[in-house]
Structures are given as structure tokens and as C-alpha cells.
C-alpha positions in Angstrom: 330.8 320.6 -6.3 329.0 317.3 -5.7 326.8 318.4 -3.0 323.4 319.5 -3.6 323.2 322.9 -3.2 321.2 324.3 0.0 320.7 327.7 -1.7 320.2 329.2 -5.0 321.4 332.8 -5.9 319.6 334.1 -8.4 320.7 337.6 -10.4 319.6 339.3 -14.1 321.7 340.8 -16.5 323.5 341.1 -19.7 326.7 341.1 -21.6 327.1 345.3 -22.5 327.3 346.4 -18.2 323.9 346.7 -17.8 323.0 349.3 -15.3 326.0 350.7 -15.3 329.4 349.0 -14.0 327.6 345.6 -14.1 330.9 343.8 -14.9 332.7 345.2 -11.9 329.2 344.5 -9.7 328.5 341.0 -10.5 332.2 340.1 -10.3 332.6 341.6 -6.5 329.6 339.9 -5.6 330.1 336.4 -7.1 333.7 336.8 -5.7 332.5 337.9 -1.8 329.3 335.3 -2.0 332.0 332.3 -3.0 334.1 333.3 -0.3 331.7 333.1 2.6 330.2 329.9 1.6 333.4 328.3 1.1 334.2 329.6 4.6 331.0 328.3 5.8 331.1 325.4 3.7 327.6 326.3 2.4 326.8 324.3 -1.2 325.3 326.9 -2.8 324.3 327.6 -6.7 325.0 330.9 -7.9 322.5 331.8 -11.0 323.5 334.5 -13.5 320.8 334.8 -16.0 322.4 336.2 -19.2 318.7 337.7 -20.0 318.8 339.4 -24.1 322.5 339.4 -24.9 324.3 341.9 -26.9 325.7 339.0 -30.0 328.7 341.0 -30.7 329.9 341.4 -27.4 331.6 338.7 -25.5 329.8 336.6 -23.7 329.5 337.1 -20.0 331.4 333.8 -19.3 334.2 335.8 -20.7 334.3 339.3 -19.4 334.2 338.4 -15.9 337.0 336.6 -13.8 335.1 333.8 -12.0 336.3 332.6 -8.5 338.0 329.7 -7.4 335.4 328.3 -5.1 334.7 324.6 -3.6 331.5 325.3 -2.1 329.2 327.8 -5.2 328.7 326.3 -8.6 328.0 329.4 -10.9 325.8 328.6 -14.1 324.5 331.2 -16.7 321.6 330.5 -17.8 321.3 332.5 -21.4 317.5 334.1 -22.9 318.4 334.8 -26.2 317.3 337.6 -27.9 314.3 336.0 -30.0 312.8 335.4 -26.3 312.8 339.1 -25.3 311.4 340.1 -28.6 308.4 337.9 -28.3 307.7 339.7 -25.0 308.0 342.7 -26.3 304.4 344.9 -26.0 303.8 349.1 -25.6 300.2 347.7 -24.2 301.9 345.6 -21.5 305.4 347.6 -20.5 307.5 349.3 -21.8 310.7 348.1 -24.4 313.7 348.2 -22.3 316.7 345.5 -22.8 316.3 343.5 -19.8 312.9 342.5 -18.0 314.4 341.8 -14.6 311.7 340.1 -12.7 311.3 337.8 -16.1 315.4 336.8 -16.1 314.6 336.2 -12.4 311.8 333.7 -12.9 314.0 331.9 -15.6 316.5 331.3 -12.9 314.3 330.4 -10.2 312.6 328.0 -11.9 315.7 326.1 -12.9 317.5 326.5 -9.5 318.6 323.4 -7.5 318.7 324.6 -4.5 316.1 323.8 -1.4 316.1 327.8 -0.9 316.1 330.4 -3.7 317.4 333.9 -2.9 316.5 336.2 -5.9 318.9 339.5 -6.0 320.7 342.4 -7.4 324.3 341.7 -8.9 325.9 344.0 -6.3 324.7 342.4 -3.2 327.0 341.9 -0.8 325.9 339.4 2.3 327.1 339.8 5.8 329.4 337.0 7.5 326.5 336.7 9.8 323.5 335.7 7.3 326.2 333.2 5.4 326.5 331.5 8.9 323.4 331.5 9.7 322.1 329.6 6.3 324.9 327.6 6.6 323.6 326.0 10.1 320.8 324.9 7.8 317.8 325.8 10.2 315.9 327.8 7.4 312.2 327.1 7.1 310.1 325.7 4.1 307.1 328.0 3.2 309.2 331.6 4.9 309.4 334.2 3.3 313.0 336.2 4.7 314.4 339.8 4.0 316.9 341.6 5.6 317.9 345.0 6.1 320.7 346.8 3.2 322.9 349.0 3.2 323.7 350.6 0.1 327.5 351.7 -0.6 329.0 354.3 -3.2 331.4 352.3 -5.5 334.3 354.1 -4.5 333.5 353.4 -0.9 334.6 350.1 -0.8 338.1 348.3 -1.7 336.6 345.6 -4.1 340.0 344.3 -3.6 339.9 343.3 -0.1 336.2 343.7 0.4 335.5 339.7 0.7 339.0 339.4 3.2 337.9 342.6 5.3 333.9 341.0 5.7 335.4 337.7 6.7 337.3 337.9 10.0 
């Protein structure tokens, strides 16, 4: 994509499916955001950062099957282990494998975009928002939220999720 990206997606995670099914998640998600922006024709950036990485697994670049898309670069940005050790303090938080909002930050401040959107890697957007970024008319210094609706995974055809969201 040679366009600047308009918005930056920005999600956490790691290479051993994090949270549960985070595999499956992030590759629905990636795979229904590149639709609608290509639909759209919205530049976007879409974020995964790779945040204290299991080094025997595969790498995250290789367990998930990436779009083809026109319209969404996708970059993992990767916090090695080292990092998340030297954060690591009982008088602070507690020692979990991921610190979400700090993966976050790492992406945000290396985004591109003019507009950041920091999220979960199941998020699934509505035609209706896409479009409406994609006019462009978003304000500088606005904070927006919208509404969810959470689904069961077995509620949805991940399949034909993206085509059925799309008329």
C-alpha cells in the first residue's frame, strides 16, 4: 500500500493463543477488517503487537493466514521477552505473560495512521463504522466508542462472516 494510512488498528498478543483461541480470533478479525477497508478503499495500518513471545513456538507471522488486501498493511511489532522481564514487579501488578495496555502503547506510539483505534483481536467492525471512517470526516482531539456486541464462537461462520457483513 502506498497510501498513508488514515487509521491505525492496534491489538496485543502472543505466539502460544493467548486468551484462548487467539489464533482463530486475530485471524477472523484481520481477515473481516481487510475486507471492509478494501471495500471502502480505506488505507489503513493494522498493528499486531507480538508482546513476550513464547521462543519455541512459531512466530505469529507464521501461525496465522494473512489476507490478501490492497487497502491494510499489517506489521507485527515484536517485545521480546527481556522487555517483559524488566517490567516485571509483585509491588506494581501482578506477573502475567502479556501486559495488554503496555503492548498497546508500543503499537500506538509507532502507528502511522492520523487516527489510532486500540482493540481486542476479535473485534469485528460493522460495514457502517468502515464507511463512515472511510468518508474521512473524523475529528482531531475526539475521543469515539461505539456500542459491542459480543458473540459465542460457535455463533458465527468465520467462514463467511466478512462476505455475510458486507452486502
Amino acid at each position: 500500500m502506498s497510501l498513508n494510512p488514515y487509521l491505525s488498528m492496534i491489538v496485543a498478543g502472543r505466539n502460544d493463543d493467548y486468551g484462548e483461541d487467539y489464533n482463530y480470533r486475530l485471524e477472523n478479525s484481520i481477515n473481516q477488517f481487510a475486507n471492509l477497508v478494501d471495500k471502502y478503499r480505506l488505507p489503513c495500518e493494522y498493528i499486531i503487537v507480538n508482546y513476550n513471545p513464547i521462543e519455541s513456538e512459531p512466530s505469529l507471522s507464521e501461525k496465522i493466514k494473512w489476507p490478501n488486501t490492497k487497502f491494510c498493511t499489517i506489521r507485527i511489532i515484536t517485545v521480546p521477552p527481556k522487555i517483559h522481564k524488566s517490567l516485571e514487579n509483585t509491588s506494581i501488578r501482578d506477573i502475567v505473560p502479556l501486559y495488554e495496555y503496555i503492548a498497546k502503547n508500543v503499537g500506538i506510539r509507532r502507528a502511522n495512521g492520523e487516527f489510532i483505534c486500540s482493540a481486542n483481536p476479535d473485534l469485528f467492525f460493522s460495514p457502517q463504522i468502515i464507511k463512515y471512517i472511510s468518508k474521512r470526516k473524523l475529528k482531531l482531539n475526539t475521543y469515539y466508542r461505539a456500542d459491542r456486541i459480543d458473540f459465542n464462537r460457535f455463533e458465527i461462520d468465520s467462514q463467511n462472516l466478512s462476505k455475510n457483513l458486507i452486502k
